[in-house]
C-alpha positions as a printed Julia matrix, in Angstrom:
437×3 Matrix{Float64}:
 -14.99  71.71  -43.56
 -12.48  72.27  -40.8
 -15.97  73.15  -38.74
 -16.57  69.48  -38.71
 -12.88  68.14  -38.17
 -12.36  65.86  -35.35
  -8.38  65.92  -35.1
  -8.08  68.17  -31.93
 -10.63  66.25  -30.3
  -8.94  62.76  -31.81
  -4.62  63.35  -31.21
  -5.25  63.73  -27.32
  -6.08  59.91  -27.13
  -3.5   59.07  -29.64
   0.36  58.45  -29.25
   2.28  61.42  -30.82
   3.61  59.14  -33.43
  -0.39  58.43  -34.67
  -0.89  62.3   -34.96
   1.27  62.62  -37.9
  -0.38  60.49  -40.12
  -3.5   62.68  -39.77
  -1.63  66.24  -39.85
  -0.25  64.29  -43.12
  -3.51  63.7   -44.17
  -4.57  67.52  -43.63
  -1.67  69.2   -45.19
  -2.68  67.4   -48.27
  -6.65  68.2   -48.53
  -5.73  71.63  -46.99
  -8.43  71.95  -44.61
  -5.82  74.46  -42.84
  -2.89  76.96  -43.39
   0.11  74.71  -44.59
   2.3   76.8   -41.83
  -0.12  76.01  -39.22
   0.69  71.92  -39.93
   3.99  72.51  -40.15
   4.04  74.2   -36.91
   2.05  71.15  -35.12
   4.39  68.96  -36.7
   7.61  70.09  -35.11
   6.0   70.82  -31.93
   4.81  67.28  -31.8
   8.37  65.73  -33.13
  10.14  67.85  -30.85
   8.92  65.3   -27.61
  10.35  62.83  -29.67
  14.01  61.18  -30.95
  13.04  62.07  -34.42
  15.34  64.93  -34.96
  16.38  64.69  -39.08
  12.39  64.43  -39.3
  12.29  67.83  -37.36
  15.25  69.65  -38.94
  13.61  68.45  -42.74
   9.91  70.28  -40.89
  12.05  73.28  -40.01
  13.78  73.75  -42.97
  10.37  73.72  -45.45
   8.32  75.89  -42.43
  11.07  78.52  -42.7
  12.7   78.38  -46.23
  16.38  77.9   -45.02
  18.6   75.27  -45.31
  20.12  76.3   -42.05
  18.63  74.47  -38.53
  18.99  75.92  -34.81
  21.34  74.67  -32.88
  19.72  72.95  -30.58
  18.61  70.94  -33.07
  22.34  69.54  -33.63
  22.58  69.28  -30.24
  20.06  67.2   -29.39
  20.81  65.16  -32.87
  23.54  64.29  -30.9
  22.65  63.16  -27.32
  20.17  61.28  -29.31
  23.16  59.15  -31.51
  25.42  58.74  -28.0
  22.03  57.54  -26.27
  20.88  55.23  -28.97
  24.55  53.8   -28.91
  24.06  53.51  -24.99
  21.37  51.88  -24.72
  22.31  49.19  -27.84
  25.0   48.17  -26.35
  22.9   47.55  -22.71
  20.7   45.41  -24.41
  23.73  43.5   -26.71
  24.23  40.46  -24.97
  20.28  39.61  -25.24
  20.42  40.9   -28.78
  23.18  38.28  -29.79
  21.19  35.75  -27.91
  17.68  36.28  -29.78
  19.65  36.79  -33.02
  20.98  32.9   -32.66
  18.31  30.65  -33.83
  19.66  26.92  -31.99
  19.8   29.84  -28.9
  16.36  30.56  -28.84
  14.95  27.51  -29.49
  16.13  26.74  -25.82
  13.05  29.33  -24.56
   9.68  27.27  -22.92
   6.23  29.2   -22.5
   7.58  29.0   -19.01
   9.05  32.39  -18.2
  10.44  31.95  -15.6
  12.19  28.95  -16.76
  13.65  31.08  -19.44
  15.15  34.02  -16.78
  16.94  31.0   -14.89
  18.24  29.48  -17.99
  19.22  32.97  -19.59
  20.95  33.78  -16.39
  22.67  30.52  -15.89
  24.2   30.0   -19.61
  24.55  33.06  -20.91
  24.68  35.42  -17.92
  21.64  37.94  -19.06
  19.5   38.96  -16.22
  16.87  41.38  -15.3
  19.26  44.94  -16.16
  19.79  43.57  -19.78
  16.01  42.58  -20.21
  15.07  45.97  -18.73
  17.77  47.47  -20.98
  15.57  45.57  -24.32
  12.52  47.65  -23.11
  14.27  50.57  -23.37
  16.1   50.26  -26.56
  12.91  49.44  -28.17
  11.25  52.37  -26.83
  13.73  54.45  -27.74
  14.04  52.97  -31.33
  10.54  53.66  -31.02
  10.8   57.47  -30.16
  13.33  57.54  -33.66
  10.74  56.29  -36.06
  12.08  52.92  -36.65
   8.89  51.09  -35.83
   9.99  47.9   -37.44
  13.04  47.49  -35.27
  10.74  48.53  -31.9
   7.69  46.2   -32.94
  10.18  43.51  -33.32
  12.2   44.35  -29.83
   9.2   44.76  -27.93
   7.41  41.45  -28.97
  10.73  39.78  -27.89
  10.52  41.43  -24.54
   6.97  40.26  -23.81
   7.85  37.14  -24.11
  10.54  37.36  -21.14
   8.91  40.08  -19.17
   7.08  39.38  -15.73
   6.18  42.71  -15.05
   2.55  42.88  -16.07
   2.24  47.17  -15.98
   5.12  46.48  -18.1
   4.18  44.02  -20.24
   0.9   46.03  -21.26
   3.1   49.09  -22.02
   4.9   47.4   -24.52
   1.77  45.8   -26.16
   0.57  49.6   -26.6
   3.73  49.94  -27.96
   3.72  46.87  -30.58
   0.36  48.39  -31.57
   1.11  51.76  -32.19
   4.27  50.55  -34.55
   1.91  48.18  -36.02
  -0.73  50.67  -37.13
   2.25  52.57  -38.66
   3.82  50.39  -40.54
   0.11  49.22  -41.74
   0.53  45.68  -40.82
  -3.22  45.48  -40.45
  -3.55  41.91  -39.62
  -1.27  41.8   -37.07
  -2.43  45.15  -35.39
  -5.43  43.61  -35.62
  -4.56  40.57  -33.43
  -2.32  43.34  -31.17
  -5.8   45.21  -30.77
  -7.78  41.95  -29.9
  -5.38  40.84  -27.19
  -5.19  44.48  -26.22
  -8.67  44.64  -25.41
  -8.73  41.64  -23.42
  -6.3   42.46  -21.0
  -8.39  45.87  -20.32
 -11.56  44.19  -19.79
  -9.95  41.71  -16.94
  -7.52  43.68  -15.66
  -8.17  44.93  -12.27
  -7.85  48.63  -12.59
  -7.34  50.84   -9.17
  -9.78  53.18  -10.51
 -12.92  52.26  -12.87
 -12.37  55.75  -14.69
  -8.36  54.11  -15.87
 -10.74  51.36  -17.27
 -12.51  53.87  -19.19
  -9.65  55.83  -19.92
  -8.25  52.54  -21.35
 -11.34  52.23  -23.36
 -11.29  55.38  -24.83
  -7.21  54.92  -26.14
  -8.52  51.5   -27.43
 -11.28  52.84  -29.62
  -8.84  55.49  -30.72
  -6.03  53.56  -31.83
  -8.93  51.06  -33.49
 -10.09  53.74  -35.96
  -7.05  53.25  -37.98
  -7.46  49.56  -38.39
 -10.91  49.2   -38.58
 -11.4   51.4   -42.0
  -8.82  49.92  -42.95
  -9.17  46.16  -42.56
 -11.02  44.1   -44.74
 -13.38  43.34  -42.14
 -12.97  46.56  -39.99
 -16.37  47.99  -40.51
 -18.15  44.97  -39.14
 -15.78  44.52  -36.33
 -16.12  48.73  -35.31
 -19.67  47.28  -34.9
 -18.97  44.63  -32.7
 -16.38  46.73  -30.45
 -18.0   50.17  -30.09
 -21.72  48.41  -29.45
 -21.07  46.88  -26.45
 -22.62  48.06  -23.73
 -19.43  49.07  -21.81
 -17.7   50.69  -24.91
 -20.98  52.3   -26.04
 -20.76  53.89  -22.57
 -17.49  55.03  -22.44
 -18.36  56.46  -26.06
 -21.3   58.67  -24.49
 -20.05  59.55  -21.33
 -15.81  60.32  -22.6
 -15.88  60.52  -26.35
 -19.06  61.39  -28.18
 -17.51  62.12  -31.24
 -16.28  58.59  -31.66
 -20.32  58.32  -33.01
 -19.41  59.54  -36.15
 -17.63  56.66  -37.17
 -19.93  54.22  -35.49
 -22.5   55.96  -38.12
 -20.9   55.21  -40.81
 -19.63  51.42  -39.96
 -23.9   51.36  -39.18
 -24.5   52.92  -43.07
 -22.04  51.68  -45.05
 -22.07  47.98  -43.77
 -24.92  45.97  -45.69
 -25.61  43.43  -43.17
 -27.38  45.89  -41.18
 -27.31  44.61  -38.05
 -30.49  44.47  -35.4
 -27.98  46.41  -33.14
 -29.29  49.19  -35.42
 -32.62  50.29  -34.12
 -30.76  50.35  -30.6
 -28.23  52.68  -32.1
 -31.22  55.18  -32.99
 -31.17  56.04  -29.71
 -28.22  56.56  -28.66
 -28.28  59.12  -32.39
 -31.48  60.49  -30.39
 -30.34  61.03  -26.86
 -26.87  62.4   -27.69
 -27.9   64.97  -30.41
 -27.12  67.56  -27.59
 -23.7   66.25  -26.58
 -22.85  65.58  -29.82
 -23.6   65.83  -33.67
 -22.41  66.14  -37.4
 -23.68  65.97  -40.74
 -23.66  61.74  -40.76
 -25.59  61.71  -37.26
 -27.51  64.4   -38.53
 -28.8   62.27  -41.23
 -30.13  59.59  -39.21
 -31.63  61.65  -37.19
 -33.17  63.36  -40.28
 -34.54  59.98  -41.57
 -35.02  57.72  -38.12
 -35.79  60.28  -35.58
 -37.6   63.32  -36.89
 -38.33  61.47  -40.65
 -36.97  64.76  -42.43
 -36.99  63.35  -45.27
 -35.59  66.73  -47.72
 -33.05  67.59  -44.44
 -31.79  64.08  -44.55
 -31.65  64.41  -48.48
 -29.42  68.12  -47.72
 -27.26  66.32  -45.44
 -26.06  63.91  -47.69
 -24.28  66.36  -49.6
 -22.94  67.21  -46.39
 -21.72  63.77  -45.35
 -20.06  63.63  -48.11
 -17.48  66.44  -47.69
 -17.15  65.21  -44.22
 -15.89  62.12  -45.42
 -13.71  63.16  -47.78
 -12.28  65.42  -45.26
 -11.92  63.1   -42.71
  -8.12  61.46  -41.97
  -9.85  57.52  -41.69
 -13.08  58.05  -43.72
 -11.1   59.99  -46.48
  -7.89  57.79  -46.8
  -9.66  54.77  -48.38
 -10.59  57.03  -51.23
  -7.13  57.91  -52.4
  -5.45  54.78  -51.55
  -8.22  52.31  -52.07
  -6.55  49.57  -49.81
  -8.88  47.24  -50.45
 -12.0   48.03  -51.72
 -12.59  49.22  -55.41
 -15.58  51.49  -54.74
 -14.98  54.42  -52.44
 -16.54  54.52  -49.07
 -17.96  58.02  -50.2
 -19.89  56.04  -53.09
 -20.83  53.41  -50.58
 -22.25  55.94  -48.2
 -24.65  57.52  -50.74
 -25.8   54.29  -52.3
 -26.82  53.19  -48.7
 -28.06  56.76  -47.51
 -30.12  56.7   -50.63
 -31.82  53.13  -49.54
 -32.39  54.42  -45.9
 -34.38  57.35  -47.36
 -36.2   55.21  -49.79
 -37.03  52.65  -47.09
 -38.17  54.68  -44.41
 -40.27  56.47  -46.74
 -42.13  53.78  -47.88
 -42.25  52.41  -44.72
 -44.53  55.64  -43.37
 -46.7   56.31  -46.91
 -48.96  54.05  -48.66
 -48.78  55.56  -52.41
 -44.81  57.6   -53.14
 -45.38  59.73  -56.45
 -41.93  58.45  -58.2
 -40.7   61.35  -59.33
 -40.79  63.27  -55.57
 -39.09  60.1   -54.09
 -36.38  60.51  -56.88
 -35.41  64.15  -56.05
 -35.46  63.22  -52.43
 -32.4   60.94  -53.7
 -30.74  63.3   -56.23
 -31.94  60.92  -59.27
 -33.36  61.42  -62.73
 -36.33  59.69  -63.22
 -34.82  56.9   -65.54
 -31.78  56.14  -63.28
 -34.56  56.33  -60.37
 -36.68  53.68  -61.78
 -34.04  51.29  -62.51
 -32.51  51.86  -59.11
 -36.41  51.46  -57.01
 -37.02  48.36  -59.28
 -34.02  46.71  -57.97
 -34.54  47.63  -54.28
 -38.22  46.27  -54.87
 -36.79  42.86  -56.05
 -34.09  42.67  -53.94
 -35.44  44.07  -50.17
 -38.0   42.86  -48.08
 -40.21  45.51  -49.22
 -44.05  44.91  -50.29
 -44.34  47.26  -52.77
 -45.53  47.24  -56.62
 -44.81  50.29  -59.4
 -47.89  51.66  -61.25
 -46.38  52.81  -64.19
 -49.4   54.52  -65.66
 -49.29  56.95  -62.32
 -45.55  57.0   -61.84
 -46.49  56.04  -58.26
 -45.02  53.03  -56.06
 -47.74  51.56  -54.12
 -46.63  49.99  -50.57
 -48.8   46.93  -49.99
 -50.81  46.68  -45.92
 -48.6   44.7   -44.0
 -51.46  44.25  -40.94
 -49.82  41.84  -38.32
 -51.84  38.43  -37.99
 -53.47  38.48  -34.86
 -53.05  34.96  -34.57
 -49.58  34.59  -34.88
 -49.44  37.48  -32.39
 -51.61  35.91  -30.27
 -49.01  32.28  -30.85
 -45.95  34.33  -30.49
 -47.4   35.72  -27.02
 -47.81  32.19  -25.62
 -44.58  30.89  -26.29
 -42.96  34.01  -24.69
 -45.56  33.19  -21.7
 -44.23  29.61  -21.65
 -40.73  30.39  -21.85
 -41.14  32.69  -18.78
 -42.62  30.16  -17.04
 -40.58  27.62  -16.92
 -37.76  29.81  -16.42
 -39.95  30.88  -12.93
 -40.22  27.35  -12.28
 -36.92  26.59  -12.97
 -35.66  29.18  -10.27
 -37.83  27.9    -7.65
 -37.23  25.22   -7.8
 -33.45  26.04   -7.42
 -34.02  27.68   -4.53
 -36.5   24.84   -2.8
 -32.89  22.85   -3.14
 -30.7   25.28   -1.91
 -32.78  25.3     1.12
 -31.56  22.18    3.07
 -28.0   22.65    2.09
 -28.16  26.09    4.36
């Protein structure tokens, strides 16, 4: 299943520190050669301040308990820097560590660099000198320290380049600690700088984008409400965009949000086509399967792929995790994803045949005929379906559903009047902007 593995195509739109939950994730299912992830792992920690981390990597990857030099070295520099840079940032430290202190601040920053500079003598250096030391707290794995540093420097900086690198920042030590709620909120407010900022280049936009949707994967399957709100982010028309044209792979996981979420949405049918126009750029077993069942209605290839889906997302570092961990749902998505495969098929089968033999639909969906009956009796009762079972025949019959031409005919009017005054509405807009010119 490494054939269908998105990391490589993922960890370049990731910060480092994100990559090692997934390697973490793929040393464990062994999708590759445990020295291979072992080798990506010190690569990646060696571009950052998280030396024991590294030395602990090198010692398992080469079965010693002795560690280069270098290693030392830089063990080191990184203790006397750390030191450094604390005691740069002390004095604003001290001051956000006294509560009757900080209750001095206002929503006015500027306000707040006066008074801090006035009373207690901290000015731009030791603000500057905050960033840092949470960067470089950071860099050493101590996310909790860093998310904490770097909320407190947002609230005093007035650099806005700045202030958005630190929010990235916040996030990314948010998504590792698994505060979910608050990365959440971090992603939100995130996303509404990008879309109002006023990039220098439209492609930094979409670059932006493209991070964003990233860094979202690991809170959205992992929220309680993530799988609506992938919906709502990836399916707009700008995201959607930068999805196609930047990151195509990102569809997978806009699949599944689509098939495992049970208020379908009408976004859906939209989403078709984007499944139908991209198959060239992109495609996997889950965008496969729609395809199978919404594009080409291939109905036994859809029923193959399922199989195939599902070792995809067991294999995959945010599909798969909910299955071991089960943060917050007590049926895997895996089951969830073949439940609602298995109604997809059964709809859009009926949907296109008038009388279904039971026991062909049932091995289209991999059930015995007694768990099949049960399981089409409930979808009967339960969906918007017309349908009846003849039980003598073992067939379900799909009742005509013939549009009434009347209602048509009504529904085509209103439209017609709705235009029209909207026409009439505009004109007569424009009859009163005449004068004023």
């Amino acid at each position: 299943m490494a054939t269908y593995d998105l990391t490589p195509r993922i960890a370049p739109n990731l910060d480092r520190h994100l990559v090692f939950p997934l390697l973490e994730f793929l040393q464990e299912r062994q999708l590759y050669p445990d020295e291979q992830i072992l080798k990506a792992k010190i690569e990646l920690l060696n571009k950052t301040n998280m030396v024991d981390y590294a030395m602990d990597i090198h010692k398992s990857l080469y079965h010693t308990d002795d560690v280069p030099q270098d290693m030392i070295d830089r063990r080191l520099e990184v203790v006397a820097r750390l030191k450094a840079l604390e005691d740069g940032a002390a004095p604003l430290i001290t001051f956000l560590q006294n509560p009757n202190a900080v209750q001095e601040l206002r929503a006015d920053k500027q306000y707040n660099l006066q008074m801090l500079n006035d009373r207690y003598q901290i000015g731009p250096d030791q603000i500057e000198a905050l960033y840092q030391y949470a960067k470089f707290q950071f860099e050493c794995g101590n996310y909790s320290g860093a998310a904490d540093y770097l909320y407190q420097y947002r609230a005093l900086c007035t650099n806005s380049e700045r202030s958005l690198s630190a929010l990235w920042g916040k996030l990314a030590a948010e998504i590792l600690m698994q505060n979910w709620d608050i990365a959440l909120e971090e992603l939100n407010r995130l996303k509404e700088i990008i879309d109002s900022k006023s990039f220098s280049s439209p492609l930094n936009q979409v670059q932006s984008r493209i991070w964003l949707m990233h860094w979202s994967l690991f809170i959205f399957f992992n929220h309680d409400n993530g799988r609506t709100q992938i919906i709502d982010l990836f399916n707009q028309d700008k995201y959607l965009n930068a999805i196609q044209t930047s990151a195509p792979h990102l569809l997978r996981y806009l699949a599944t949000a689509f098939i495992v979420n049970k208020r379908r949405r009408p976004q859906f049918k939209e989403f078709i086509r984007v499944i139908q126009q991209d198959q060239c750029s992109y495609k996997d077993p889950i965008t496969e399967f729609l395809a199978c069942v919404y594009v080409n209605y291939e109905f036994d290839g859809a029923q193959k792929k399922m199989k195939e889906c599902e070792e995809v997302i067991l294999n995959d570092p945010f599909l798969g995790k909910r299955v071991e961990e089960g943060n917050f749902s007590t049926v895997p998505l895996k089951d969830e994803f073949l439940e609602n495969a298995r109604l997809f098929i059964f709809e859009t089968y009926c949907r296109i045949h008038q009388r279904i033999e039971m026991r062909v639909l049932f091995e289209k969906l991999n059930l015995n005929y007694e768990e099949g009956e049960r399981w089409i009796v409930n979808l009967i009762r339960n969906s918007k379906l017309d349908a009846k079972i003849d039980s003598e025949t073992g067939t379900v019959i799909m009742e005509p559903n013939q549009p009434n031409v009347y209602e048509q005919l009504i529904d085509h009017t209103k439209a017609l009047q709705g235009r029209t005054y909207k026409l009439v509405g505009q004109l007569l807009e424009h009859a009163q902007a005449q004068p004023a010119r």
